[in-house]
ROKE-95929 format. One line per 2 residues: their letters; for each residue x, y, z of N, C-alpha, C, O, CB. Coordinates in steps of 0.05 Angstrom, whole numbers, plus 5000, padded with zeros to 4 digits. Each point is the difference from the previous one (the first is absolute). Glycine has a CB too. Layout:
// ROKE-95929
A) X,Y,Z,X,Y,Z,X,Y,Z,X,Y,Z,X,Y,Z  ...
//
This chain:
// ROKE-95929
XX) 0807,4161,6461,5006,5008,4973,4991,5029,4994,5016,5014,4989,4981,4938,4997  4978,5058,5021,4991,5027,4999,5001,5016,5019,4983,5018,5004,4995,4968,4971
XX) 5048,5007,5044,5020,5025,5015,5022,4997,4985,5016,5019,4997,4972,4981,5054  5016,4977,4936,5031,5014,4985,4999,5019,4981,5014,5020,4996,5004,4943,5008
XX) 4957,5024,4981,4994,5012,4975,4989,5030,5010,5001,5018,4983,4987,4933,4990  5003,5055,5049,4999,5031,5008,5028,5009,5004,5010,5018,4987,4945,4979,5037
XX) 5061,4987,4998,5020,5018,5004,5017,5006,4980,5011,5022,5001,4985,4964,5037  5010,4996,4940,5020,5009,4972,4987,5020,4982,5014,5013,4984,5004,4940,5013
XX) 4953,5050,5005,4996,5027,4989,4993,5027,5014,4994,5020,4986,4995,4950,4984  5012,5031,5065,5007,5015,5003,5034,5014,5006,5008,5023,5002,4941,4962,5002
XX) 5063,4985,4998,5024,5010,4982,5012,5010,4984,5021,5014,5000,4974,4970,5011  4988,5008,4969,5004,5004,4971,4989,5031,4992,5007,5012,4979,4985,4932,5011
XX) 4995,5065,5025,4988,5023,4995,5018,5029,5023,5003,5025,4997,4942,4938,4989  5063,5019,5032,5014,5020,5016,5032,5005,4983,5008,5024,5001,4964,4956,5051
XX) 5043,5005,4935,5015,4998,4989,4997,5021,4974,5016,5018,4995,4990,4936,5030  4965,5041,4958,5001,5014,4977,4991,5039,5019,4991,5019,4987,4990,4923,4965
XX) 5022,5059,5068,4994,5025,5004,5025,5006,5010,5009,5021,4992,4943,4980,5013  5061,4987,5010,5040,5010,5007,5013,5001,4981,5021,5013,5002,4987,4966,5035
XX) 4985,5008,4937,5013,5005,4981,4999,5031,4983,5020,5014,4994,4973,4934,5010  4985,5057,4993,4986,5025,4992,5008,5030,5021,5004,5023,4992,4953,4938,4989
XX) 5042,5029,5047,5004,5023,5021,5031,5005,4987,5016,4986,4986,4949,4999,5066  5036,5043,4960,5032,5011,4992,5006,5016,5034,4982,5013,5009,5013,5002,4922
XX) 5021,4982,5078,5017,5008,5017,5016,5025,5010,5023,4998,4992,4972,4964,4993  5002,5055,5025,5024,5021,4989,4999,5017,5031,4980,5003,5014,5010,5005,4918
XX) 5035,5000,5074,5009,5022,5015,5011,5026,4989,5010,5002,4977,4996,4963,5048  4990,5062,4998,4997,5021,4973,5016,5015,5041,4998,4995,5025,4939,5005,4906
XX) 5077,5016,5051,5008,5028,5022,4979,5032,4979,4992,5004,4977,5082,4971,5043  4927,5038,5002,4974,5020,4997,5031,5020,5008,5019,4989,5009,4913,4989,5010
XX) 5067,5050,4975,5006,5028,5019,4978,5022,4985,4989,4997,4979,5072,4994,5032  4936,5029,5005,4989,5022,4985,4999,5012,5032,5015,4999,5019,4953,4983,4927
XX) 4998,5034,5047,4992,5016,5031,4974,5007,4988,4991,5003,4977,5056,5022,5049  4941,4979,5013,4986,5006,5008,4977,5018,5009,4994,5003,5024,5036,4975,4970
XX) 4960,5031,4991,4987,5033,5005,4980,4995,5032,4984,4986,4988,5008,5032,4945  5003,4982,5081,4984,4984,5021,4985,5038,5006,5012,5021,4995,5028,4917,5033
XX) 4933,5060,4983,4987,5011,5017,4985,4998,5018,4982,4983,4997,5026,5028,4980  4994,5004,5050,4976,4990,5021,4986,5004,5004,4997,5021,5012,5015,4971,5000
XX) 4960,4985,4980,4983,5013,5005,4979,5002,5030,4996,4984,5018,5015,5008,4932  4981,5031,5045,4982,5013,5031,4977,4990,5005,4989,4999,4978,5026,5040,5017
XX) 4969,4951,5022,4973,4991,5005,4996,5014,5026,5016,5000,5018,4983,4954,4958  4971,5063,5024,4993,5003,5021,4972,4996,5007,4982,5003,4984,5054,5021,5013
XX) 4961,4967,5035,4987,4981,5012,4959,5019,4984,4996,5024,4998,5058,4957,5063  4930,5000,4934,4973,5021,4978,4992,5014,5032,4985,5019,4997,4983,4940,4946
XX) 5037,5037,5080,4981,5016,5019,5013,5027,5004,4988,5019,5010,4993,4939,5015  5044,5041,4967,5024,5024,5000,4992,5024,4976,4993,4995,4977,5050,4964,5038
XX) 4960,5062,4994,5002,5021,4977,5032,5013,4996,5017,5004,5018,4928,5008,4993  5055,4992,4970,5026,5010,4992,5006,5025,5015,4981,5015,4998,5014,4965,4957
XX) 5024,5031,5060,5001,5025,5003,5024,5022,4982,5018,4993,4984,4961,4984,5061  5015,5048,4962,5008,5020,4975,5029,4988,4990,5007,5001,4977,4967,5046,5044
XX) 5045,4942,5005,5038,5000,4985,4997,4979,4995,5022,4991,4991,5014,5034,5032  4945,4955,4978,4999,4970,4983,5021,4986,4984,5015,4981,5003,4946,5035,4994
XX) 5031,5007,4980,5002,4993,4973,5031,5011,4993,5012,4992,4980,4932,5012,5008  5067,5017,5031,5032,5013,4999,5010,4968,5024,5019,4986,4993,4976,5094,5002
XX) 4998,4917,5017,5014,4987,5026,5002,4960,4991,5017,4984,5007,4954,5065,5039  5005,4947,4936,5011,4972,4989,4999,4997,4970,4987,4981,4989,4997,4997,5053
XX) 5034,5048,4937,5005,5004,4978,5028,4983,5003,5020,5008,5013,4951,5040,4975  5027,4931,5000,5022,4975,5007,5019,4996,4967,4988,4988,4982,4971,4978,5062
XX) 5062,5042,4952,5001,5006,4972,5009,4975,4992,5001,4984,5018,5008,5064,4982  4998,4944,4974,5003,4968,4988,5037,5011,5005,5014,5020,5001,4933,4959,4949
XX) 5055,4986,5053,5034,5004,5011,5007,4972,4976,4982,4985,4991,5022,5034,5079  5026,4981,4924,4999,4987,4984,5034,4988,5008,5019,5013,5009,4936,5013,4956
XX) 5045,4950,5028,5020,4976,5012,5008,4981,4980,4985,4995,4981,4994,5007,5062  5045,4988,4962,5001,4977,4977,4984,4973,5011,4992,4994,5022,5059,5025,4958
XX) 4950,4968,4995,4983,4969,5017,5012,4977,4978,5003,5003,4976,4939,5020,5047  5064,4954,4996,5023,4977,4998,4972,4985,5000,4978,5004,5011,5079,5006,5017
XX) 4955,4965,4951,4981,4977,5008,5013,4969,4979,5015,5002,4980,4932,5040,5030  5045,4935,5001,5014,4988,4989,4970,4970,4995,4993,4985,5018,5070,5043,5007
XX) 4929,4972,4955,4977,4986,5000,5000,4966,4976,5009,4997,4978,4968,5063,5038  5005,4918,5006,5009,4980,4985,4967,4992,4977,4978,5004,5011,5068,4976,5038
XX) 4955,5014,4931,4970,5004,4973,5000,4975,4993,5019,4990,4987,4985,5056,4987  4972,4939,5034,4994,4973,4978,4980,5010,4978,4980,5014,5004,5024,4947,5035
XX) 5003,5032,4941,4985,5009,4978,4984,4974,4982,5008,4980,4987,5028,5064,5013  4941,4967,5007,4980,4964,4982,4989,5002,4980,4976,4997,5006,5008,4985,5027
XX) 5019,5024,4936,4986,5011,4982,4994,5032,4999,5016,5016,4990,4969,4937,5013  4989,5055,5009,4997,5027,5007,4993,5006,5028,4982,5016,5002,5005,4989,4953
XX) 5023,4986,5064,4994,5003,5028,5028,5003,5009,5017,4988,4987,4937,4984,5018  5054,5044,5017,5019,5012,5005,4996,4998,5032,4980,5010,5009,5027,5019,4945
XX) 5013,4957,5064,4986,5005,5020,5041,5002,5020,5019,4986,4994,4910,4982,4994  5071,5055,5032,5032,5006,5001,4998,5013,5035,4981,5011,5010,5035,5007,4924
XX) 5005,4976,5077,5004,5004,5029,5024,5012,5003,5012,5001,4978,4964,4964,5037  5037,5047,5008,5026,4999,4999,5008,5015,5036,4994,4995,5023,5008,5009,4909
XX) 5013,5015,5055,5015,5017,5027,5003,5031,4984,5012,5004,4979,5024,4948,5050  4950,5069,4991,5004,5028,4983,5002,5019,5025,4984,4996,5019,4986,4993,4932
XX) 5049,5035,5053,5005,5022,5020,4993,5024,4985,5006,5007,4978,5031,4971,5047  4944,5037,4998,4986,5021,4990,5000,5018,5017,5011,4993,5021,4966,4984,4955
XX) 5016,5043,5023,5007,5025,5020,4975,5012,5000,4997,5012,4979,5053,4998,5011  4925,4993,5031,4980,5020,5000,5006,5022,5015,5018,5002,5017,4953,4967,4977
XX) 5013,5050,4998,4987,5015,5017,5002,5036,4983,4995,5004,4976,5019,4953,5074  4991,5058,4963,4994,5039,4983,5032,5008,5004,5014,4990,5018,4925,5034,5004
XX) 5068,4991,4965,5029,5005,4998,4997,5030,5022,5020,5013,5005,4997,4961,4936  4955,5034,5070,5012,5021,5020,4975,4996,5011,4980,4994,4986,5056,5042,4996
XX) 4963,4968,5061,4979,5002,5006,4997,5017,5030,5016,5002,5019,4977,4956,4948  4984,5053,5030,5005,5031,5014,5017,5016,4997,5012,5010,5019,4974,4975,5007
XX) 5018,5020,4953,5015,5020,4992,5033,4997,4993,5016,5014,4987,4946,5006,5039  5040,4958,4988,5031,4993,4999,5013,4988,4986,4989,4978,4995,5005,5024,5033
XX) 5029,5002,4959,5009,4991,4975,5012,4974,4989,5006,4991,4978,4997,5051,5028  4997,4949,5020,5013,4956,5007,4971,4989,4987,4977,5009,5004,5055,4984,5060
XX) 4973,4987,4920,4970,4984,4997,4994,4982,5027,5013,4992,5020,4992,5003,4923  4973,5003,5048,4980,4974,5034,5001,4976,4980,4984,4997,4981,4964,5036,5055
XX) 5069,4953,4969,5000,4973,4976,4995,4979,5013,4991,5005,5023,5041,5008,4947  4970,4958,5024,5008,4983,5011,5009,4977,4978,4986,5004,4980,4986,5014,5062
XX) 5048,4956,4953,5014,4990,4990,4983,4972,5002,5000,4990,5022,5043,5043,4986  4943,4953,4974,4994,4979,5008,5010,4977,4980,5008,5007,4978,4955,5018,5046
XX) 5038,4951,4983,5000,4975,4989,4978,4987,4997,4982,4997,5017,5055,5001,4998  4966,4991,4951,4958,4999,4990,5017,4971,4986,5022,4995,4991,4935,5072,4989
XX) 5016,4916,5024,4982,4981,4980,4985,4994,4984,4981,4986,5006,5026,5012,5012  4999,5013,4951,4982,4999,4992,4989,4979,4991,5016,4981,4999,4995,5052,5000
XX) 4961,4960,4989,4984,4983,5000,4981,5001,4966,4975,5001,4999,5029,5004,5063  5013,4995,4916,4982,5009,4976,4987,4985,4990,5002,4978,5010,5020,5046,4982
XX) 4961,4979,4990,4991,4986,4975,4994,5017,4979,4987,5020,5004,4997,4948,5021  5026,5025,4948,4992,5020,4978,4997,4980,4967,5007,4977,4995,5025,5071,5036
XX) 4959,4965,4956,4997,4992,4971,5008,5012,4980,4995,5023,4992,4975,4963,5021  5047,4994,4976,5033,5016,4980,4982,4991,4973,4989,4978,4996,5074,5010,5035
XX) 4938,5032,4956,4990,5013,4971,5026,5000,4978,5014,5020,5003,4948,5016,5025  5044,4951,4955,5014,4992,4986,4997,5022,4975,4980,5000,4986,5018,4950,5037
XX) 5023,5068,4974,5000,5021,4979,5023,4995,4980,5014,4981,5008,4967,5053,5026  5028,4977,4943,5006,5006,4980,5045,4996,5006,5008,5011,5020,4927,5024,4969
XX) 5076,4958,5001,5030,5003,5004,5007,4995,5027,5011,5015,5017,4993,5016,4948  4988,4949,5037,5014,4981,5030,4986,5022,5024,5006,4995,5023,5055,4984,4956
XX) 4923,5041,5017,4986,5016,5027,4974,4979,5012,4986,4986,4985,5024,5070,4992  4988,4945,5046,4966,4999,5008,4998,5015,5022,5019,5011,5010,4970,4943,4975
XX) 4989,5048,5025,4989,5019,5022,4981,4981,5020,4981,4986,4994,5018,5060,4971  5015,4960,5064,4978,4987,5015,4993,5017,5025,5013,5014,5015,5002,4939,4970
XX) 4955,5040,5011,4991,5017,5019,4994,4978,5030,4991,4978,5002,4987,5061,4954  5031,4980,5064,4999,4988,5023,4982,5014,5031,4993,5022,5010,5055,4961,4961
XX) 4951,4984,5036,4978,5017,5031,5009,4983,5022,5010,4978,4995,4938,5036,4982  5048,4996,5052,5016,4981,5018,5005,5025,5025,4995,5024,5000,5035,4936,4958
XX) 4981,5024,5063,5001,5007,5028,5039,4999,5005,5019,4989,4989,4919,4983,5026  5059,5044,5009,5034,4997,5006,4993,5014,5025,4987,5020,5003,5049,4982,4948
XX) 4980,4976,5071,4996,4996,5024,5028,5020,5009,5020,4995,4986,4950,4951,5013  5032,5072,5017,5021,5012,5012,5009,5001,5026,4982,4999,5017,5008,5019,4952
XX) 5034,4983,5039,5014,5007,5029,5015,5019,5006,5021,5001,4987,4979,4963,5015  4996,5059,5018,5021,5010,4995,5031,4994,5012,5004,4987,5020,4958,5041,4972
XX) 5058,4984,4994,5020,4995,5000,5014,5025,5018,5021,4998,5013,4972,4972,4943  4992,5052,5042,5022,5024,5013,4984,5018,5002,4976,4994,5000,5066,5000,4983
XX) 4966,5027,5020,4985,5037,5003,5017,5006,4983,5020,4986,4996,4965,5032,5053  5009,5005,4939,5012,5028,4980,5000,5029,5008,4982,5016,4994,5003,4959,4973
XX) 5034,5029,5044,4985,5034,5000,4997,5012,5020,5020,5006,5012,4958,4987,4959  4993,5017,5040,4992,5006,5030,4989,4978,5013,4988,4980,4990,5004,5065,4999
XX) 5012,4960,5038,4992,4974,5006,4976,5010,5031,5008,5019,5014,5048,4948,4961  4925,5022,5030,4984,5000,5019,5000,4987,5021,5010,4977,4996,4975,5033,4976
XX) 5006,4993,5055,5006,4979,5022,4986,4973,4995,5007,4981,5014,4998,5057,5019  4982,4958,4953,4988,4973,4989,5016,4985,4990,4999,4975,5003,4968,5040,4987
XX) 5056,5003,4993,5015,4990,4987,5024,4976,5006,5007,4982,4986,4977,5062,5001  5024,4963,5042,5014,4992,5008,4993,4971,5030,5014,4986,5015,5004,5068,4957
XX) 4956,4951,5024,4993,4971,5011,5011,4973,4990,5003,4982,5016,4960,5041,4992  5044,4973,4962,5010,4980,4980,4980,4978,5006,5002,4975,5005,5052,5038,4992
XX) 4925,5006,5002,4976,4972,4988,4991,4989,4974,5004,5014,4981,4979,5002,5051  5007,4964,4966,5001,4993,4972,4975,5007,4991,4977,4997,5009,5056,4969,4993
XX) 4982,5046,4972,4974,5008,4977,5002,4995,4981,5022,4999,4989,4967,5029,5025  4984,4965,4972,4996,4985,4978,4994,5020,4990,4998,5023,5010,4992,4935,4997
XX) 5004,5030,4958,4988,5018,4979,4984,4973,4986,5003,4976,5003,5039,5071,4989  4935,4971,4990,4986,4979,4983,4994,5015,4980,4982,5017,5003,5000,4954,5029
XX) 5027,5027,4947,4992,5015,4973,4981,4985,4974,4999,4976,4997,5051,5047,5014  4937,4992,4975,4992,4987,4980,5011,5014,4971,5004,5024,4994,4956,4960,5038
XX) 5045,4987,4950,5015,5014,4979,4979,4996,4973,4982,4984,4996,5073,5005,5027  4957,5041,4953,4990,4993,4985,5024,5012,4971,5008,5023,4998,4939,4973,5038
XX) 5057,4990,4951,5027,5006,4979,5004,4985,4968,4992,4979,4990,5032,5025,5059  4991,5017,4941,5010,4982,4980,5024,5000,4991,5015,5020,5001,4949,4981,4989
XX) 5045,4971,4996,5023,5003,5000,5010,4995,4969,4990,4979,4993,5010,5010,5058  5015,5024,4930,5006,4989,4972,5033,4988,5007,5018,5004,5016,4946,5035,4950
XX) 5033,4943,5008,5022,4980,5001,5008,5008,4976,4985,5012,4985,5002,4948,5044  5041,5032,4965,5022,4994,4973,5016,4987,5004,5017,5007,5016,4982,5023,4969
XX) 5002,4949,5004,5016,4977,5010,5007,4996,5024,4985,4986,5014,5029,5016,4952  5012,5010,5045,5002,4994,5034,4997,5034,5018,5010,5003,5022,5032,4944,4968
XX) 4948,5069,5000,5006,5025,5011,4966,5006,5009,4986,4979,4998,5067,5038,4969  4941,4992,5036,4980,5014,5020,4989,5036,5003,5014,5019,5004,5011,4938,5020
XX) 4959,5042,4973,4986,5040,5015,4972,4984,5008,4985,4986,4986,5033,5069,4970  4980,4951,5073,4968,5005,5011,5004,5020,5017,5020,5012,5008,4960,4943,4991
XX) 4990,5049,5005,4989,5023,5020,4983,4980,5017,4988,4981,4989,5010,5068,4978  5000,4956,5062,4985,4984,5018,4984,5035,5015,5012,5021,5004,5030,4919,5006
XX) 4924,5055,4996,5003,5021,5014,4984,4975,5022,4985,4981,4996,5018,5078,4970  5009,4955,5060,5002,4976,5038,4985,5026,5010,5007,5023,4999,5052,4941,5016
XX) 4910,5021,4999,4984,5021,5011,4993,4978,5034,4987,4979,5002,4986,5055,4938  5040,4979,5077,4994,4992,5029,4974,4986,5005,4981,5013,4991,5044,5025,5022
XX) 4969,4942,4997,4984,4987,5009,4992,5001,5028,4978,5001,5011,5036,4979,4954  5017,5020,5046,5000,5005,5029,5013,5031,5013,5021,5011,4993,4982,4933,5006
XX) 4980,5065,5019,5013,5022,5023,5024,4995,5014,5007,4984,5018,4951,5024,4990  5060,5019,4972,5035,4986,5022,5000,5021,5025,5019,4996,5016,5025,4990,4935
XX) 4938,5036,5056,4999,5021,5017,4974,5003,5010,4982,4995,4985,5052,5025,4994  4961,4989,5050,4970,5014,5000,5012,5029,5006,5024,5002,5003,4938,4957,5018
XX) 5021,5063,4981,5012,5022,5008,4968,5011,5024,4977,5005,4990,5067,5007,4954  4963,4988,5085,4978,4997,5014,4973,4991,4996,4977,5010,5001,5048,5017,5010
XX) 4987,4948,4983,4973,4978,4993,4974,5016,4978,4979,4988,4995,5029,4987,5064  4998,5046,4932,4978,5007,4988,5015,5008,4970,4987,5012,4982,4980,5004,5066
XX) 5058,4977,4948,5010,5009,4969,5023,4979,5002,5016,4993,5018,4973,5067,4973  5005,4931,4979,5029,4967,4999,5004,5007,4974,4987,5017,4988,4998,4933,5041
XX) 5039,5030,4960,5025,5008,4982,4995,4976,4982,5005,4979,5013,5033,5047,5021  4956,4970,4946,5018,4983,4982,5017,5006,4981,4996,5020,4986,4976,4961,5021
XX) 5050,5000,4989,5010,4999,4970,4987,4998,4979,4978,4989,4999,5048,4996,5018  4984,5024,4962,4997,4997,4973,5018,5014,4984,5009,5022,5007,4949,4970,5003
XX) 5051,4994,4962,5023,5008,4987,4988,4992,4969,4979,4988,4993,5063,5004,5050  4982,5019,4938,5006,4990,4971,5029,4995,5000,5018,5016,5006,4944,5012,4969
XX) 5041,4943,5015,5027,4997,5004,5002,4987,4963,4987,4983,4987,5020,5008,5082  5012,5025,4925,5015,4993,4973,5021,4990,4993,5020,5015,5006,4963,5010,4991
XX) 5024,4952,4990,5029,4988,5006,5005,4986,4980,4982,4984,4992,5017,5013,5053  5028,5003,4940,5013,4983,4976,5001,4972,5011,4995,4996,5024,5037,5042,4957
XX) 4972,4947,5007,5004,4965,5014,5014,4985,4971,4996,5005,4976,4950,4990,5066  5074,4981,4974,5019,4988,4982,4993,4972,5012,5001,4996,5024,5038,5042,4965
XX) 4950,4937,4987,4998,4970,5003,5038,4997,5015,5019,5012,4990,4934,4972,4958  5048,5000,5070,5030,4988,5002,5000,4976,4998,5018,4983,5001,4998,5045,5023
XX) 4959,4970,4974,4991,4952,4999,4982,5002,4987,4982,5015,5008,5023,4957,5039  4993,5016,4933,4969,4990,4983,5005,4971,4993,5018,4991,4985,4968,5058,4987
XX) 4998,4939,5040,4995,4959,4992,5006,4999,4971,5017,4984,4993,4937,4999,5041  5034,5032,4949,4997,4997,4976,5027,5011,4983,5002,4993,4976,4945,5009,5035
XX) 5065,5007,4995,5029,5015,4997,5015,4967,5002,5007,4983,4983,4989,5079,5046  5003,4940,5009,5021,4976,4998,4999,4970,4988,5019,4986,4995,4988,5040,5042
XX) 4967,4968,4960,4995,4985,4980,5004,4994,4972,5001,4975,4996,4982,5032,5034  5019,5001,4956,5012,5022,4975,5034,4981,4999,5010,4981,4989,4958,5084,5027
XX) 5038,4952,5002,5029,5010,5001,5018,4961,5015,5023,4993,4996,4962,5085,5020  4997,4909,4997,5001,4971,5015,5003,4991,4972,5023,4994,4993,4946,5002,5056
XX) 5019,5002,4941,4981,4979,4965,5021,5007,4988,5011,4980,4991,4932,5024,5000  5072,5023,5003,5020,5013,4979,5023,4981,5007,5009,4981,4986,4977,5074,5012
XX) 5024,4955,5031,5020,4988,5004,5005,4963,5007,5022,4991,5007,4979,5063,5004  4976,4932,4986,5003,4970,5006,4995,4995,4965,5004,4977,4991,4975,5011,5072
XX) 5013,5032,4921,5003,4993,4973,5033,5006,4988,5013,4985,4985,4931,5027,5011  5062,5003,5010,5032,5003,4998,5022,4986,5006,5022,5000,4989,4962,5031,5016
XX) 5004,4950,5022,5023,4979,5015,4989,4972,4983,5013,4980,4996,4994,5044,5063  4970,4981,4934,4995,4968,4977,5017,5004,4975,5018,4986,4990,4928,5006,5022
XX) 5043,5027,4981,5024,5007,4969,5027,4998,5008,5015,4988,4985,4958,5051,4992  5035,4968,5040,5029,4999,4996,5009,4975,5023,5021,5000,5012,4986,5057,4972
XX) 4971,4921,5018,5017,4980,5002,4997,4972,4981,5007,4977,5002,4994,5045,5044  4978,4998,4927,5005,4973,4981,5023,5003,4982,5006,4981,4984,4946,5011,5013
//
């Protein structure tokens, strides 16, 4: 009797929280400002063309993403599929950028702040796992081994809402080394990526709109 009586209220309790969660898929476009940044090895000293020879300038790309959001009260937690383009739009001097094209995962959680005329604001933190997808640009004999490389970013952003439309800013700072440069100087990513976004599914929409229309087919069959 006191496993049923557990299991119907943790039923009962899982139910009153699916009820409450909201659902939603969203498409993202905007772009990418990305820069790379330089590390060099602390036993290394800089020498004089250093600072001319890895002046890596910010390159900037569009960026696609298509992400799925359960929403629980004020906890926000969202994954999806997003294409991004790193790297400096010129290097050594040359005017092709050193990019590379990856396919990311991101991994969020954030807390949506409920404002004034259907706005709220949520601020968000989270990881997005990458692969690359291609080269851009110039390319190096490394390049062409087609080994696989990852990326690992950490995110930190926010995003405001109006009804189904969208503006955030995410800025993605490398976690992981996508280059060494003679084992004594390595490369990461890092970017600010800015992007409009449109709901195309919200639970709470189609719900709405389910209830409307099975109230409509009752009326008009009394």
């Amino acid at each position: 009797m006191k496993i049923n009586i557990l299991s119907l209220t943790i039923l009962f309790l899982s139910f009153g929280i699916s009820s409450q969660a909201q659902h939603k898929i969203s498409a993202y476009g905007g772009w990418t400002a990305s820069k790379i940044q330089v590390f060099l090895s602390p036993d290394k000293r800089k020498g004089p063309i250093f600072n001319d020879l890895f002046k890596l300038p910010i390159l900037h790309k569009p960026y696609l993403s298509f992400e799925y959001e359960y929403d629980w009260k004020k906890l926000r937690l969202s994954t999806g599929l997003s294409v991004t383009i790193w790297g400096t739009s010129e290097f050594f001097g040359d005017t092709q950028p050193w990019a590379e094209m990856y396919l990311n995962l991101p991994i969020i959680a954030g807390l949506r702040l409920d404002l004034p005329k259907n706005w709220n604001l949520t601020i968000e933190s989270g990881f997005e796992v990458g692969v690359r997808l291609t080269n851009i640009g110039i390319y190096f004999l490394d390049d062409f081994d087609n080994k696989f490389r990852g990326n690992l970013n950490a995110i930190l952003g926010a995003e405001a809402n109006w009804k189904q439309f969208r503006l955030g800013t995410r800025l993605q700072v490398g976690l992981t080394t996508f280059r060494y440069w003679n084992d004594d100087i390595w490369f990461k990513h890092s970017g600010l990526t800015t992007y409009l976004g449109y709901t195309i599914w919200d639970s709470k929409i189609a719900k709405e709109k389910r209830v409307k229309r099975l109230a409509k087919q009752q009326a008009e069959e009394m």
